[in-house]
DSSP file (Angstrom, degrees, kcal/mol; ACC not computed):
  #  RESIDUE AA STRUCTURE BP1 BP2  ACC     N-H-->O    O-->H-N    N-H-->O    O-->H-N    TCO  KAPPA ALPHA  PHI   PSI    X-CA   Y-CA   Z-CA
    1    1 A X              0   0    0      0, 0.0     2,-0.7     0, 0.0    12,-0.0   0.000 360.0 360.0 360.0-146.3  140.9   95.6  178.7
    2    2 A X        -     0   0    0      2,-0.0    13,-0.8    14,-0.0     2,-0.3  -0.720 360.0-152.4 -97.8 131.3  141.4   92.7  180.9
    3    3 A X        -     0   0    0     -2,-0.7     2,-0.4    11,-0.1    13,-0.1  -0.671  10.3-130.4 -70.8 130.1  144.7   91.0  180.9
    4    4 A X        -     0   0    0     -2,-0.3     2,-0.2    11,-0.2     8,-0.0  -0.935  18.7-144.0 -68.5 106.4  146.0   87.6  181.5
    5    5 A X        -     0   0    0     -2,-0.4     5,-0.2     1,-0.1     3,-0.0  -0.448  20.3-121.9 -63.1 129.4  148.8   87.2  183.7
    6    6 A X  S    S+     0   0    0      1,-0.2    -1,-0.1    -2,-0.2    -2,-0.0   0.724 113.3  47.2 -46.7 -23.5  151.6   84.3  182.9
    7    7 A X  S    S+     0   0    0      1,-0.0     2,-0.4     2,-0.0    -1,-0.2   0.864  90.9  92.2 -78.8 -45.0  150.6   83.0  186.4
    8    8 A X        -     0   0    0      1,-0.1    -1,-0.0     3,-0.0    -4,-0.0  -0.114  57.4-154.7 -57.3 107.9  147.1   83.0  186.6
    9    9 A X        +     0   0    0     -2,-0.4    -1,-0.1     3,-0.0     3,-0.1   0.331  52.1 133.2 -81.9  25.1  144.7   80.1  185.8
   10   10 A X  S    S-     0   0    0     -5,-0.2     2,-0.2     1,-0.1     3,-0.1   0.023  72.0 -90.5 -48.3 173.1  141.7   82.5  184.9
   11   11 A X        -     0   0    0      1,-0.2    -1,-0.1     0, 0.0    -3,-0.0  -0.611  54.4 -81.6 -92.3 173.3  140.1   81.6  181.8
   12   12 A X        -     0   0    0     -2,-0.2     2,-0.3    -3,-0.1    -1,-0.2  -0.040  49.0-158.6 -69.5 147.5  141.6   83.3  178.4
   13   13 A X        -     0   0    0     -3,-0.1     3,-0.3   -11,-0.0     6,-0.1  -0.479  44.7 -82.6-122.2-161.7  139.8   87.2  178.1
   14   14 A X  S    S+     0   0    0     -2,-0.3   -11,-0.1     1,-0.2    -2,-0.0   0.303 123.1  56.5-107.2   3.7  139.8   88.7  174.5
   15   15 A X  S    S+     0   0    0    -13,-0.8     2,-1.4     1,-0.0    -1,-0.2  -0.278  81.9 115.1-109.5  59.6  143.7   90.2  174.2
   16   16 A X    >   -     0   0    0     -3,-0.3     3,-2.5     1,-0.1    -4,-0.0  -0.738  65.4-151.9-107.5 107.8  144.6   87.0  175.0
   17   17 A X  T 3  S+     0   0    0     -2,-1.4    -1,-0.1     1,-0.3    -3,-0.0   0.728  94.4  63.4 -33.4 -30.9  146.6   85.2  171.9
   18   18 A X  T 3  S+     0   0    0     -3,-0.1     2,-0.7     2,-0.1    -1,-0.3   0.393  80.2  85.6 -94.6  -7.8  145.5   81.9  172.9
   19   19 A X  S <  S-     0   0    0     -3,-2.5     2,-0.3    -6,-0.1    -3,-0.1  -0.900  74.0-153.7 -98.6 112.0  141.6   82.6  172.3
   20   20 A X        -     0   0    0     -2,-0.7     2,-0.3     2,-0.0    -2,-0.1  -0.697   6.8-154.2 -82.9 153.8  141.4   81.8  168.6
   21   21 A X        -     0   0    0     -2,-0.3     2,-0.9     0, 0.0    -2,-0.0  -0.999   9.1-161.0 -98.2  87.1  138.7   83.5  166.7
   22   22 A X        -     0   0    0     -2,-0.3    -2,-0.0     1,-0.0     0, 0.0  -0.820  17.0-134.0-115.6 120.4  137.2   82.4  163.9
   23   23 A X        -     0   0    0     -2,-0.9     2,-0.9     1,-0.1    -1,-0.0  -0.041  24.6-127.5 -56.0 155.2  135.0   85.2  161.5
   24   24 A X        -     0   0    0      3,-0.0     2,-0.3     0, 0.0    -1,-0.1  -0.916  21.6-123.1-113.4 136.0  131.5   83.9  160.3
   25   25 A X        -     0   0    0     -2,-0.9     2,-0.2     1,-0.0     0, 0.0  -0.700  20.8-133.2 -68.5 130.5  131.1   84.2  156.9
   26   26 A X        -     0   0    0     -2,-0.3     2,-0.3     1,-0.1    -1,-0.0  -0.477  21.6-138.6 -90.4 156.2  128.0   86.4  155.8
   27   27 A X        -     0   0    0     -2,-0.2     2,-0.4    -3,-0.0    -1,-0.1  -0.754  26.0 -90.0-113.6 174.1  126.1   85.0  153.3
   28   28 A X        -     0   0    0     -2,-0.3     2,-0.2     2,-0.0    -1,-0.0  -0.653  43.4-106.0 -94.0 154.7  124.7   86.8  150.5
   29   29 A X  S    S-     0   0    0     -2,-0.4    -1,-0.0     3,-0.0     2,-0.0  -0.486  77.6  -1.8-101.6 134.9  121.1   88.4  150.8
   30   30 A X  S    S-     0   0    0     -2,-0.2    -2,-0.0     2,-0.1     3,-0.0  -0.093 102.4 -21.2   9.2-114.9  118.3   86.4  148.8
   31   31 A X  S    S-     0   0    0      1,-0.1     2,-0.5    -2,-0.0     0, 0.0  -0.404  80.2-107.1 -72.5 176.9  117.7   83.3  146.4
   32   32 A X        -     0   0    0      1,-0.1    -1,-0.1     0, 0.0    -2,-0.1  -0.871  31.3 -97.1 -85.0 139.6  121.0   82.5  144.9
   33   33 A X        -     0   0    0     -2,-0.5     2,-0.4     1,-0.1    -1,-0.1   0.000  35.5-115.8 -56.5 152.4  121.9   83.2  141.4
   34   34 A X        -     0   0    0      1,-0.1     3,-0.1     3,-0.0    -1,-0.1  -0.803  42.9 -98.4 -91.8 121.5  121.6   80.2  138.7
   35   35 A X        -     0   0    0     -2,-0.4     2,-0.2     1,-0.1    -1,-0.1  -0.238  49.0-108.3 -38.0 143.5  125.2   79.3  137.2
   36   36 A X        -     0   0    0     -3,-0.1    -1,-0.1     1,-0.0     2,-0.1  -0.637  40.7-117.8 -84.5 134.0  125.1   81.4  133.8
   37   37 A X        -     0   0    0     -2,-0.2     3,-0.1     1,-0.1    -1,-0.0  -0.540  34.4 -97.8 -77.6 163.6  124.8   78.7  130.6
   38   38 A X        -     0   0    0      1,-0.1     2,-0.7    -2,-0.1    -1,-0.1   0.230  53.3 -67.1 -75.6-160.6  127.1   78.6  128.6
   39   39 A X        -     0   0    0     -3,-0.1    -1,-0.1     1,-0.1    -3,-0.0  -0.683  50.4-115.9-104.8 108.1  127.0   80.5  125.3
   40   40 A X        -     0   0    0     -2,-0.7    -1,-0.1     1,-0.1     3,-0.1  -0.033  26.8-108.6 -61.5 145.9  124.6   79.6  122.3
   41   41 A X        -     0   0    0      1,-0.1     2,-0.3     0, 0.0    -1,-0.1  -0.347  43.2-100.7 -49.1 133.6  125.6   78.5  119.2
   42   42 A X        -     0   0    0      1,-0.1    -1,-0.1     0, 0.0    -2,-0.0  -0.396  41.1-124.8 -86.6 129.7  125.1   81.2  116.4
   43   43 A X        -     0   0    0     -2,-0.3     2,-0.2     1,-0.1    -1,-0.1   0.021  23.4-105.4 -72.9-176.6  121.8   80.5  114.3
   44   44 A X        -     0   0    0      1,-0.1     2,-0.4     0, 0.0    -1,-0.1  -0.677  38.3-114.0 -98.7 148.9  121.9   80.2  110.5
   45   45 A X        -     0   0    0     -2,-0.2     2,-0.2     1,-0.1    -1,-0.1  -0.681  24.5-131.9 -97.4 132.6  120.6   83.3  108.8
   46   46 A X        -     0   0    0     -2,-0.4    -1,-0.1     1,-0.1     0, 0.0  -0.389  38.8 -94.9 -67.7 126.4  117.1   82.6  106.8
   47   47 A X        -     0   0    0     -2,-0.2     2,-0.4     1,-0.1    -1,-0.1  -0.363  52.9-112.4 -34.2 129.6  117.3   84.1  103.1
   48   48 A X    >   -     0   0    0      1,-0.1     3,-1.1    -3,-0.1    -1,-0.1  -0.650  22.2-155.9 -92.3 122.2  115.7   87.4  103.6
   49   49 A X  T 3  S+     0   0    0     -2,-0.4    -1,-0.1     1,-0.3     3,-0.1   0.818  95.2  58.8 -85.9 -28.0  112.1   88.3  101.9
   50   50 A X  T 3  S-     0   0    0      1,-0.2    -1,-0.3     2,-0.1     7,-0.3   0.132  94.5-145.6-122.6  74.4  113.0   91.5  102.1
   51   51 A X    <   -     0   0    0     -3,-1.1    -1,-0.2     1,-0.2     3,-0.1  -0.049  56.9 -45.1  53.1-132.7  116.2   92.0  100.1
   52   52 A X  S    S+     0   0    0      1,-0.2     2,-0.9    -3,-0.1    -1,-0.2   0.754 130.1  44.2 -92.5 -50.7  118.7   94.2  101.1
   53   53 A X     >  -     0   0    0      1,-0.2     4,-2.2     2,-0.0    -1,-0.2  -0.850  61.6-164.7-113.8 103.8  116.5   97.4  102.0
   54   54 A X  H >> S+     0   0    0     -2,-0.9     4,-1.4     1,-0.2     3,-1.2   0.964  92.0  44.1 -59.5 -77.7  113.4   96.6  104.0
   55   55 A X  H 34 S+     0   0    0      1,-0.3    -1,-0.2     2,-0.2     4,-0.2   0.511 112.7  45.7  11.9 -44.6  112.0   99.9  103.2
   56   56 A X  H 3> S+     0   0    0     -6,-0.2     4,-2.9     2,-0.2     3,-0.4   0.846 106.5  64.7 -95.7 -48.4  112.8  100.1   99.7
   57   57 A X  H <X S+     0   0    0     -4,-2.2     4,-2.5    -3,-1.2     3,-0.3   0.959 108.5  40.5 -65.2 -49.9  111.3   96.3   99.4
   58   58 A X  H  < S+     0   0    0     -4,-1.4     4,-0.4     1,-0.3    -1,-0.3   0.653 105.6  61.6 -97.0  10.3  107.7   97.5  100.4
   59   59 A X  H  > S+     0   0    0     -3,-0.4     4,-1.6    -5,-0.3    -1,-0.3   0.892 113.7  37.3 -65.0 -36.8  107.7  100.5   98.5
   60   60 A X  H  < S+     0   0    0     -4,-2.9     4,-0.3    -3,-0.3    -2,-0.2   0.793 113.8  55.4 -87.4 -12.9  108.1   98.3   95.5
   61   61 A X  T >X S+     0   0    0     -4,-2.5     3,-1.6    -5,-0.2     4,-0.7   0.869 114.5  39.8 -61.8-114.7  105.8   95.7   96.9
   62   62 A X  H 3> S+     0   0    0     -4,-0.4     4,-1.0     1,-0.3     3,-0.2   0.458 109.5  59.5   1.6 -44.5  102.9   98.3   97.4
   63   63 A X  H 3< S+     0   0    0     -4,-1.6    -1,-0.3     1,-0.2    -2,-0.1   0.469 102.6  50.7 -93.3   6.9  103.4  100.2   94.3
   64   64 A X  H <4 S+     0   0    0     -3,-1.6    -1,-0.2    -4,-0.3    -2,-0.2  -0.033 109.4  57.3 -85.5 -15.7  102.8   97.3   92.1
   65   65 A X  H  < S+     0   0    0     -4,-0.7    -2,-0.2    -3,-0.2    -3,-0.1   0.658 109.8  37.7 -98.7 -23.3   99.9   96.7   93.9
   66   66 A X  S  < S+     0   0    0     -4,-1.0     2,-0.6     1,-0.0    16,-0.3  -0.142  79.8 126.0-128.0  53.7   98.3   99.7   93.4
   67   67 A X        +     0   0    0     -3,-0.1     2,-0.4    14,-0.1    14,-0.2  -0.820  21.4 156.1 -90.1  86.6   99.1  100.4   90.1
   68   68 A X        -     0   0    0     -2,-0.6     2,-0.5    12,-0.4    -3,-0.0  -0.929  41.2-129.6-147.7 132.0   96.3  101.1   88.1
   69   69 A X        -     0   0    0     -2,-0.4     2,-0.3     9,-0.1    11,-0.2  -0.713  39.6-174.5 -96.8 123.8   96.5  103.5   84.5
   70   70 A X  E     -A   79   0A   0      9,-2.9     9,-1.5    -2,-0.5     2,-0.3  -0.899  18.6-148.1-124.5 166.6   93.4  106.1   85.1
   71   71 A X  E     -     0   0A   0     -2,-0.3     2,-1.0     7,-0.3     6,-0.2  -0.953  14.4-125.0-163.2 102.3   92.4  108.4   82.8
   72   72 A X  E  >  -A   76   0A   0      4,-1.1     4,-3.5    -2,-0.3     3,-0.2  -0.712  18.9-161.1 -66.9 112.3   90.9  112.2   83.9
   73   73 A X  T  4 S+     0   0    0     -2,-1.0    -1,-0.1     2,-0.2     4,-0.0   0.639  82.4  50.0 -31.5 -42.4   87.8  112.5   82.4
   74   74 A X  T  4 S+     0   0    0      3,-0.1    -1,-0.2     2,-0.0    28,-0.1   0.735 136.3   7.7 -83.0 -28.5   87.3  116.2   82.6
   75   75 A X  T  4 S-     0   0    0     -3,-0.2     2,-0.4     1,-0.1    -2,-0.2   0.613  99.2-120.3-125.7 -14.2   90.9  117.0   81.0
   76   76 A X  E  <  +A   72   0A   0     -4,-3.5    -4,-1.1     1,-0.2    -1,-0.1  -0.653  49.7 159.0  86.7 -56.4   92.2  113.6   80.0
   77   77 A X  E     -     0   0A   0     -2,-0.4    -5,-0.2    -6,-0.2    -1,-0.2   0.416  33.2-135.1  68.3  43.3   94.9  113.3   81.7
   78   78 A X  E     -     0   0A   0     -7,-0.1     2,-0.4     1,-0.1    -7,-0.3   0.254  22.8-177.1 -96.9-165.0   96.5  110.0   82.4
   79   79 A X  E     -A   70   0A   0     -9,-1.5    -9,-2.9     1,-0.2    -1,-0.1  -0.971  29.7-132.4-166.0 124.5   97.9  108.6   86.0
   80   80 A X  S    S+     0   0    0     -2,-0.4   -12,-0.4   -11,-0.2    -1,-0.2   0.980  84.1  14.8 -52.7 -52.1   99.5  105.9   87.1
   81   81 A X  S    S-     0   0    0    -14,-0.2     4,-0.4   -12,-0.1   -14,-0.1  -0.086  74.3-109.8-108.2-160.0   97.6  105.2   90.1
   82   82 A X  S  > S+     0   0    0    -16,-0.3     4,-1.7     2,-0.2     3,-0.4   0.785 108.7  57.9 -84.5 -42.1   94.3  106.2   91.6
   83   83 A X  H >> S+     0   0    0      1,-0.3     3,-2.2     2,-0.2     4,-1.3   0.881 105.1  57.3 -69.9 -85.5   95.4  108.4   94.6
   84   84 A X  H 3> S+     0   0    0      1,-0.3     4,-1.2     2,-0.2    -1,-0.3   0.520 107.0  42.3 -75.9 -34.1   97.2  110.5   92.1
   85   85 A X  H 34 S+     0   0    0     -3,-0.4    -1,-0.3    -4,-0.4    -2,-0.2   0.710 113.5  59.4 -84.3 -18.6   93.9  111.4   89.7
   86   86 A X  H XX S+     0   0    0     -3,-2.2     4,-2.9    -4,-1.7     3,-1.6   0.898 108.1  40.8 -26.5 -75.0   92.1  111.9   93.2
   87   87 A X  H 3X S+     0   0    0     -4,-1.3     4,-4.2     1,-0.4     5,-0.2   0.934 117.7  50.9 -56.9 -26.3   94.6  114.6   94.3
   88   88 A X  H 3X S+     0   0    0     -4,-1.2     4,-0.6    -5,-0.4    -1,-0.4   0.758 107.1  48.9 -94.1  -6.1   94.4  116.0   90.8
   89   89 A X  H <4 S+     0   0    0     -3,-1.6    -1,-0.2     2,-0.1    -2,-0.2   0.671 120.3  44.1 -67.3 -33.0   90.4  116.2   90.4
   90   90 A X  H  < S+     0   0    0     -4,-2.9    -2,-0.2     1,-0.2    -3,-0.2   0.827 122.7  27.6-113.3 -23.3   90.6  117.8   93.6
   91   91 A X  H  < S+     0   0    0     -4,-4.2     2,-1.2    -5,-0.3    -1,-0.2   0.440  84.4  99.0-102.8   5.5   93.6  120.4   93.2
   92   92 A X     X  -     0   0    0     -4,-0.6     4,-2.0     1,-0.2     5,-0.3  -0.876  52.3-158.7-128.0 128.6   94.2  121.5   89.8
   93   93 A X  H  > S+     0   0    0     -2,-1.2     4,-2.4     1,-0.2     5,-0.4   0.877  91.5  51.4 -53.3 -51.7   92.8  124.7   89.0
   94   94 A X  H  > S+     0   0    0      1,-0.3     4,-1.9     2,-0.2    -1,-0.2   0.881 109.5  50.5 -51.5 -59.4   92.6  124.1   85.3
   95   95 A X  H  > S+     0   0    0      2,-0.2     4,-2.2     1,-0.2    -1,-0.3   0.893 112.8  45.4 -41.6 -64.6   90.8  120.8   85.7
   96   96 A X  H  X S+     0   0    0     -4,-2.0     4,-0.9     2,-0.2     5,-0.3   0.714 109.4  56.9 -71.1 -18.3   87.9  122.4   88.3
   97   97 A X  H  X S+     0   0    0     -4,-2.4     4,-3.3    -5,-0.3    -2,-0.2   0.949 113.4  39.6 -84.8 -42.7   87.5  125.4   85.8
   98   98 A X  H  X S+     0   0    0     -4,-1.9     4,-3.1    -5,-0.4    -2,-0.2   0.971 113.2  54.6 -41.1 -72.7   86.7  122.5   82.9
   99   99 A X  H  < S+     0   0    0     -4,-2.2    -1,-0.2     2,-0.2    -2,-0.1   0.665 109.1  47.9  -3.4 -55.5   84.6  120.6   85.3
  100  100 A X  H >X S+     0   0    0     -4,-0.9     4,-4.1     2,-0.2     3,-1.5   0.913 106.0  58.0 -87.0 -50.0   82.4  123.8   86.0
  101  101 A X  H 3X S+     0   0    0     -4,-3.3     4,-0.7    -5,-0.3     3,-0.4   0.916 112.7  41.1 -26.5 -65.6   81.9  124.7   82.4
  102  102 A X  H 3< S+     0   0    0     -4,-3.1    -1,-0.2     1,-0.2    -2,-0.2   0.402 103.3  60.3 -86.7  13.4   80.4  121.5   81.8
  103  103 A X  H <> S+     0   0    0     -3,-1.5     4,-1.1     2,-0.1    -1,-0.2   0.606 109.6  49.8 -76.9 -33.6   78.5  121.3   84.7
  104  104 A X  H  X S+     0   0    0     -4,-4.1     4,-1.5    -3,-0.4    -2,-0.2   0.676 107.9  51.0-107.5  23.2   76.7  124.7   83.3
  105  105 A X  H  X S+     0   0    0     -4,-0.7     4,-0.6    -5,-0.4    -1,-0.2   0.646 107.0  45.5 -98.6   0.4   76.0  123.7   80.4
  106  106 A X  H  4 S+     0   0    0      2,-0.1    -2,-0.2    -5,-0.1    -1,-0.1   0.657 112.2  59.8 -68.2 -23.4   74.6  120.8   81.2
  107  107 A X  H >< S+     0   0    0     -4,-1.1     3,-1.8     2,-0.2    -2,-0.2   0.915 106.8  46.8-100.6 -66.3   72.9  123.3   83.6
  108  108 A X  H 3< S+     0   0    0     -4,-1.5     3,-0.3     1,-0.3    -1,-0.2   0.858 110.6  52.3 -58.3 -34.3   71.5  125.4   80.5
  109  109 A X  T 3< S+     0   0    0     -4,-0.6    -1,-0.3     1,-0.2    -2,-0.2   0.416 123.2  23.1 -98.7  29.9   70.3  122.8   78.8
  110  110 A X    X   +     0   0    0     -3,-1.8     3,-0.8     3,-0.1    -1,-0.2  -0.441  63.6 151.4-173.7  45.1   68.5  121.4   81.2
  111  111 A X  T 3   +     0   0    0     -3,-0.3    -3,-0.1     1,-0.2    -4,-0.1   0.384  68.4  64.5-117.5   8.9   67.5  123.8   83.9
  112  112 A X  T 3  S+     0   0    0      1,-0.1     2,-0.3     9,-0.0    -1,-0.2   0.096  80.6  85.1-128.4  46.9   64.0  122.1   85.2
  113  113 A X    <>  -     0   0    0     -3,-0.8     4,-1.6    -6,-0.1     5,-0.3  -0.938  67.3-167.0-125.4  89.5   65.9  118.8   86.5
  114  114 A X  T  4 S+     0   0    0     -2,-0.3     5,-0.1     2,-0.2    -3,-0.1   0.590  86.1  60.3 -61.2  -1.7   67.0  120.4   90.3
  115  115 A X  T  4 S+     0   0    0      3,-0.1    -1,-0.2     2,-0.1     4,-0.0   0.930 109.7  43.7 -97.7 -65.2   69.5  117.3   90.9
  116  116 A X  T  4 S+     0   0    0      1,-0.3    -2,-0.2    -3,-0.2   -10,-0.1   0.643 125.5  27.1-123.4 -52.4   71.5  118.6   87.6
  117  117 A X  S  < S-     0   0    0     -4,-1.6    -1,-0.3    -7,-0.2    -3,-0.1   0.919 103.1-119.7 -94.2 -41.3   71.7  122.2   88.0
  118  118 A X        +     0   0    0      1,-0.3    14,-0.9    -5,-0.3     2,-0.3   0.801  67.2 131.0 109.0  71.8   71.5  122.4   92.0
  119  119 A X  E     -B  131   0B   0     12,-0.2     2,-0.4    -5,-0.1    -1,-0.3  -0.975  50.0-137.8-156.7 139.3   68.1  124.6   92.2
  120  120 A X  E     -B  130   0B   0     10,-1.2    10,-1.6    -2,-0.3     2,-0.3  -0.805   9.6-132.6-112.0 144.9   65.4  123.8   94.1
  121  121 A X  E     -B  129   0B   0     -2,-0.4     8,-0.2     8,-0.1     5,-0.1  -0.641  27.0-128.3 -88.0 145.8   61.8  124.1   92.9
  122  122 A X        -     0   0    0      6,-2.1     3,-0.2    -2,-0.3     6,-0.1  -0.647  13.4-126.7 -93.1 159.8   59.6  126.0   95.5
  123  123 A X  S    S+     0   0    0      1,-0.2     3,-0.2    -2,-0.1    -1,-0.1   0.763  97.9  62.6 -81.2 -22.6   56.2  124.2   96.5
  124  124 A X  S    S+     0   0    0      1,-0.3    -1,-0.2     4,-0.1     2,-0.2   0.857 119.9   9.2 -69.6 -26.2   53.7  127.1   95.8
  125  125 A X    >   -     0   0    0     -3,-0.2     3,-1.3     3,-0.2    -1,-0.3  -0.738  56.3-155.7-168.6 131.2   54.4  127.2   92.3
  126  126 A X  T 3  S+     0   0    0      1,-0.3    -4,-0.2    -2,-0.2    -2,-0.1   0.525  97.2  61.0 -45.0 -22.4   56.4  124.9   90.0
  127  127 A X  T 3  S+     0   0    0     -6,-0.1     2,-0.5     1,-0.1    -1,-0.3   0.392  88.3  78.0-109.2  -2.9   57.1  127.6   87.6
  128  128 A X  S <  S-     0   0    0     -3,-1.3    -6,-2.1    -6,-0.1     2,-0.4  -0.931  70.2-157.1 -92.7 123.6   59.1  130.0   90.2
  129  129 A X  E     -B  121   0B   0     -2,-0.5     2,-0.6    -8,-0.2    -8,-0.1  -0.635   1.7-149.2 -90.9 139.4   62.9  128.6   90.7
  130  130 A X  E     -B  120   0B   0    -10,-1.6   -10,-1.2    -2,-0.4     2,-0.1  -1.000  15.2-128.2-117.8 126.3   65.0  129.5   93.9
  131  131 A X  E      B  119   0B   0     -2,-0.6   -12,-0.2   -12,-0.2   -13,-0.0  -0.460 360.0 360.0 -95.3 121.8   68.9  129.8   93.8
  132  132 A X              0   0    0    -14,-0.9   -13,-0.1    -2,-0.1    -1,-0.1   0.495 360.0 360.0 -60.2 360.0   70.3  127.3   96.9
């Protein structure tokens, strides 16, 4: 590029040693960061409600709450809870085969009460019965 000659009283060009230079500093691109706080103290740990095993704690919580001694009616049967004499009215065969017995013999001894046997009377004449 262009040179200064030792003679010459031109002004200073850009290989010239004598033109100091100074960089600009970039700054950094948007708000500035917030000093980080320092480091919190660790808190004191609360006595726990649920014990050791959270899990375990409201199984035993819950199953003390719904603890209730029931009784099957149809077979005798007895149960801790409700939900379990539920499941068992409603799945054991042995139990529904009992049930049905003594639904038709109620059924036989009794057969011109239509809510109790599940027969409907027809309206043209009381005295003919119709199977639902």
């Amino acid at each position: 590029m262009y040179s200064r000659s030792m003679s010459d009283d031109t002004p200073a060009t850009v290989n010239d040693e004598t033109v100091e230079q100074t960089p600009k500093e970039k700054r950094p691109r948007g708000r500035p960061r917030k000093p980080t706080p320092p480091p919190k103290p660790p808190k004191e740990k609360k006595p726990s409600l649920y014990k050791d095993n959270r899990a375990e704690w409201f199984k035993q919580y819950y199953r003390q709450k719904v603890i209730k001694q029931c009784k099957c009616e149809t077979c005798g049967t007895e149960f801790c809870t409700e939900a379990n004499l539920r499941r068992h009215e409603g799945r054991n065969k042995f139990c529904m085969i009992l049930r049905l017995q003594k639904h038709l013999e109620v059924c036989k001894q009794n057969p011109a009460n239509p809510l109790d046997v599940g027969v409907e009377m027809s309206e043209e004449s009381p005295s003919t019965l119709t199977q639902n």
